[in-house]
Backbone as CSV, one residue per row, in Angstrom:
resi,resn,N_x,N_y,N_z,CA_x,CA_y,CA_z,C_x,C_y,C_z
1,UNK,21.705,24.674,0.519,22.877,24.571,1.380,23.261,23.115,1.605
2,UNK,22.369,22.053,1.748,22.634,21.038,1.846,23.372,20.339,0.424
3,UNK,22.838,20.570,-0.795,23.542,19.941,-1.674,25.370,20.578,-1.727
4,UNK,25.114,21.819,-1.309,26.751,22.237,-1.330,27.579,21.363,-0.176
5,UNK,26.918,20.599,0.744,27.410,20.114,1.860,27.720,18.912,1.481
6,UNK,26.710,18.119,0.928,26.708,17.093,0.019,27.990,16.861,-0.660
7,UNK,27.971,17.881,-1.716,28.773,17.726,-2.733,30.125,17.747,-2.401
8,UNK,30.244,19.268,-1.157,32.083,19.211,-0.327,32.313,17.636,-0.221
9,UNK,31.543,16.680,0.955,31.653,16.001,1.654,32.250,14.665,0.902
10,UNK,31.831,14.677,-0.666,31.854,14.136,-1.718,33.121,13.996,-2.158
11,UNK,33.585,15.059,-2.615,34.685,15.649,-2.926,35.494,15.139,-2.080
12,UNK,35.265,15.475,-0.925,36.421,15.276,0.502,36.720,13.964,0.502
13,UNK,35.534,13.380,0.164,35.728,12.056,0.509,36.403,10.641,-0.405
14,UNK,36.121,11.386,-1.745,36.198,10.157,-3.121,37.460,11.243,-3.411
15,UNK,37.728,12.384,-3.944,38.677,12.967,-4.525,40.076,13.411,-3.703
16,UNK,40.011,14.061,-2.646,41.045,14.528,-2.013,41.453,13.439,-1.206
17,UNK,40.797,12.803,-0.671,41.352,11.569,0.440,42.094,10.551,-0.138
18,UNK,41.728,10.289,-1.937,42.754,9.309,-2.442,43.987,10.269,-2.863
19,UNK,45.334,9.391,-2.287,46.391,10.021,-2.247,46.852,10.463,-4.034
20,UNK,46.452,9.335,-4.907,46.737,9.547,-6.183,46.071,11.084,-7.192
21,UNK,44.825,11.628,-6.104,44.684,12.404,-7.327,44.860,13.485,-6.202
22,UNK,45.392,13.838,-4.672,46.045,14.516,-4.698,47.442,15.358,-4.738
23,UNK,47.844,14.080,-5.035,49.772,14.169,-5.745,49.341,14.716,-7.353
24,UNK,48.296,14.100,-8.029,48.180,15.226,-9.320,47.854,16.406,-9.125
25,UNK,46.998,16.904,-8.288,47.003,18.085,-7.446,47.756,19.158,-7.410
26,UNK,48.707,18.377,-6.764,49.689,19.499,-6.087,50.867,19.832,-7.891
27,UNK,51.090,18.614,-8.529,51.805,18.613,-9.719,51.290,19.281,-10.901
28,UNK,49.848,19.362,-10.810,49.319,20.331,-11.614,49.842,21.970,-11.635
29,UNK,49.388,22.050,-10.136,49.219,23.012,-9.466,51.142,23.732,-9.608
30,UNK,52.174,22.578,-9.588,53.054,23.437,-10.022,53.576,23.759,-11.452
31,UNK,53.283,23.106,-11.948,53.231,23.192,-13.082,52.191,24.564,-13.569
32,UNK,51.219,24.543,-12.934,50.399,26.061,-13.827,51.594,27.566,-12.883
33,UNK,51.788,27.180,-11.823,53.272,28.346,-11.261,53.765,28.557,-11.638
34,UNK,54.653,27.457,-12.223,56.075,27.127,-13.802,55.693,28.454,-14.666
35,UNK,54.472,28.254,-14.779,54.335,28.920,-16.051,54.179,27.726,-17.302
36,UNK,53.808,26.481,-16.926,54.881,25.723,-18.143,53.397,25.732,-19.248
37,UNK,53.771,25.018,-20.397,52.375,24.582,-21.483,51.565,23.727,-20.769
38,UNK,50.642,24.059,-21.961,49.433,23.173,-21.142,49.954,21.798,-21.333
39,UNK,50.384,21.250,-22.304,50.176,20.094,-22.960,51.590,19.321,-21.957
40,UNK,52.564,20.201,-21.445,53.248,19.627,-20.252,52.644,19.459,-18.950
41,UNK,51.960,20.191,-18.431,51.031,20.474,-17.204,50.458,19.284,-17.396
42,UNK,49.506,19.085,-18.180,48.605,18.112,-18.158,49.450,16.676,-18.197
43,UNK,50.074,16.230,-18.989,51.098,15.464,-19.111,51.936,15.401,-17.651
44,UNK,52.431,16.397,-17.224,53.243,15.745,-16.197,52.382,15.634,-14.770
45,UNK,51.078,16.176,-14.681,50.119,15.299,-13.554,49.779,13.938,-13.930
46,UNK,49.341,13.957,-15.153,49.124,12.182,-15.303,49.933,11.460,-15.300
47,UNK,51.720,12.135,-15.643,52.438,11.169,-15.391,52.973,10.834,-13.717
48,UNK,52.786,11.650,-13.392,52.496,11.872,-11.407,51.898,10.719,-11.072
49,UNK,50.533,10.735,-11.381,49.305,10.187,-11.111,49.847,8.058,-11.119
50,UNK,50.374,8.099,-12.410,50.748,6.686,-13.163,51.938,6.486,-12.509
51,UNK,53.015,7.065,-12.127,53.985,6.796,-11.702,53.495,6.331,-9.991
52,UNK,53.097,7.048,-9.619,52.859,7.200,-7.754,51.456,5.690,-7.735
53,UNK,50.354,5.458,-8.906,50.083,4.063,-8.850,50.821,2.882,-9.097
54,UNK,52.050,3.033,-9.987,52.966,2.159,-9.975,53.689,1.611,-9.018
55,UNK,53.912,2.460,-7.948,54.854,2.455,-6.857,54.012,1.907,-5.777
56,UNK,52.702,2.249,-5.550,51.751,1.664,-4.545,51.626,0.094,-4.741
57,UNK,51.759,-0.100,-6.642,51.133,-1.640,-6.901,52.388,-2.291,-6.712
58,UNK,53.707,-1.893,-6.784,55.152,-2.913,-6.569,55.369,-2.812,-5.119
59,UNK,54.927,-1.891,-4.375,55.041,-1.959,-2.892,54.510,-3.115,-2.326
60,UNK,53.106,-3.361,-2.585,52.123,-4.280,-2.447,52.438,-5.642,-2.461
61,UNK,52.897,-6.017,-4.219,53.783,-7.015,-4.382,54.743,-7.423,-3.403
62,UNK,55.633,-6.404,-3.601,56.958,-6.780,-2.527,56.492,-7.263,-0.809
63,UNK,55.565,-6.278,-0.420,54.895,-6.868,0.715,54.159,-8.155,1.258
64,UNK,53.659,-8.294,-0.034,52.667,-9.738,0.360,53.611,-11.007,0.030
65,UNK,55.126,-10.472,-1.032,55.543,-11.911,-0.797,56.688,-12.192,0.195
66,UNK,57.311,-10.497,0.845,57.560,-11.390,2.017,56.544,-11.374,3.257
67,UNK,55.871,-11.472,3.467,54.800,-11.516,4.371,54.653,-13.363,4.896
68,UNK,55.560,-13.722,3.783,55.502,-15.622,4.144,56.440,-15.504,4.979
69,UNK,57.268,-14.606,5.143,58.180,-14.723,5.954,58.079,-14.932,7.371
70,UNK,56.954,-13.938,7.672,56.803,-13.788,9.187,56.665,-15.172,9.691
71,UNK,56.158,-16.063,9.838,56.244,-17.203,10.967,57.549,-17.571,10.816
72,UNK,58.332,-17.761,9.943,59.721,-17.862,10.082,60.695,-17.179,11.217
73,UNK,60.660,-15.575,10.162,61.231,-14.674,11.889,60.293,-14.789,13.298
74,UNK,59.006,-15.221,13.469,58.811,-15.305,14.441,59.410,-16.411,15.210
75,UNK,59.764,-17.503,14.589,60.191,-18.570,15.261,61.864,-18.874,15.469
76,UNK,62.811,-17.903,14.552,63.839,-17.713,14.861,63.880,-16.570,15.954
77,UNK,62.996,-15.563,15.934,63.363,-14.773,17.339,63.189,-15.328,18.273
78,UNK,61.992,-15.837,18.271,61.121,-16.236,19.893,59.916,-15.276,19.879
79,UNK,59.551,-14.593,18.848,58.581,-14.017,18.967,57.250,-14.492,19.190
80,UNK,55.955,-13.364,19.437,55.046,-14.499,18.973,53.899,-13.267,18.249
81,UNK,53.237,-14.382,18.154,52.428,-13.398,16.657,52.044,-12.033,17.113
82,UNK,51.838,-12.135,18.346,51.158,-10.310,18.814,52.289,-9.263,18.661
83,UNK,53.127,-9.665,18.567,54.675,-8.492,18.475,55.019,-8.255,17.529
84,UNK,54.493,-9.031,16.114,54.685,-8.674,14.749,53.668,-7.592,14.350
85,UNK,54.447,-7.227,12.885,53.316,-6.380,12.740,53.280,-4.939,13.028
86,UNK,52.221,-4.597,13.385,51.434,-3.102,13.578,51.207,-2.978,15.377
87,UNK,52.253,-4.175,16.063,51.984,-3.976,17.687,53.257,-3.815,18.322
88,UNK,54.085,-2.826,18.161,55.203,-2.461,18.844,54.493,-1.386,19.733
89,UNK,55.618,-1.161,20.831,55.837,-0.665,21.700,55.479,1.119,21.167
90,UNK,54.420,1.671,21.752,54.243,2.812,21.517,53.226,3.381,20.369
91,UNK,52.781,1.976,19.640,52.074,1.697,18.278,50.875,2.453,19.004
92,UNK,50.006,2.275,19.648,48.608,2.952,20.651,49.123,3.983,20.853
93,UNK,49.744,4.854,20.954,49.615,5.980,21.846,50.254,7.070,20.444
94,UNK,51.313,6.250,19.048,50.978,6.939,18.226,49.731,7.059,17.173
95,UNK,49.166,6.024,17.457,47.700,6.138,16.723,46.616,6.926,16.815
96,UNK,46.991,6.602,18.133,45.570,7.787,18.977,46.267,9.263,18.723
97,UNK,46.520,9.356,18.553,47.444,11.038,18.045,47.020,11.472,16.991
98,UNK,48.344,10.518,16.189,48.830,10.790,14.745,48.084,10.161,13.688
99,UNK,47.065,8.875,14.395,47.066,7.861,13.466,45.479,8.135,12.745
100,UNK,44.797,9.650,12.820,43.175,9.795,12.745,43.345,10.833,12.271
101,UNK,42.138,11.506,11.225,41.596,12.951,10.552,41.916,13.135,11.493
């Protein structure tokens, strides 16, 4: 019983929790509904898979280079560093909610 616990926990943890192989998942999964070939099925999860890492790695990009930005807008608003970011108004109280398993 323990190795089956093991192994879920495994699973849960390395396979389903990364978003990339459960967007192939679900694209598999319509694809065998379709009815469609295998050789599309299989093909259009990996192309799922490659497309949805593409989009994570240009997000990234785009993020970190304006990210030089911030002391700039902070100093044309009047801001200051605690208000940038991940600390708006209401940020705590949706975390503690929404923001956990």
């Amino acid at each position: 019983m323990q190795l089956f616990i093991n192994i879920t926990t495994w699973l849960a943890n390395n396979f389903f929790g990364t978003p990339t192989f459960l967007l192939m998942i679900v694209v598999f999964l319509g694809h065998v509904l379709q009815g469609s070939s295998k050789e599309k099925t299989i093909t259009g999860a990996i192309k799922a898979g490659i497309g949805f890492l593409v989009i994570n790695a240009g997000s990234g990009v785009i993020t970190g280079a304006l990210g030089v930005f911030q002391p700039m807008w902070a100093e044309v608003f009047g801001l200051s560093n605690s208000t940038l970011g991940s600390n708006f108004m209401g940020y705590a109280n949706f975390t503690a909610k929404f923001g956990s398993a």
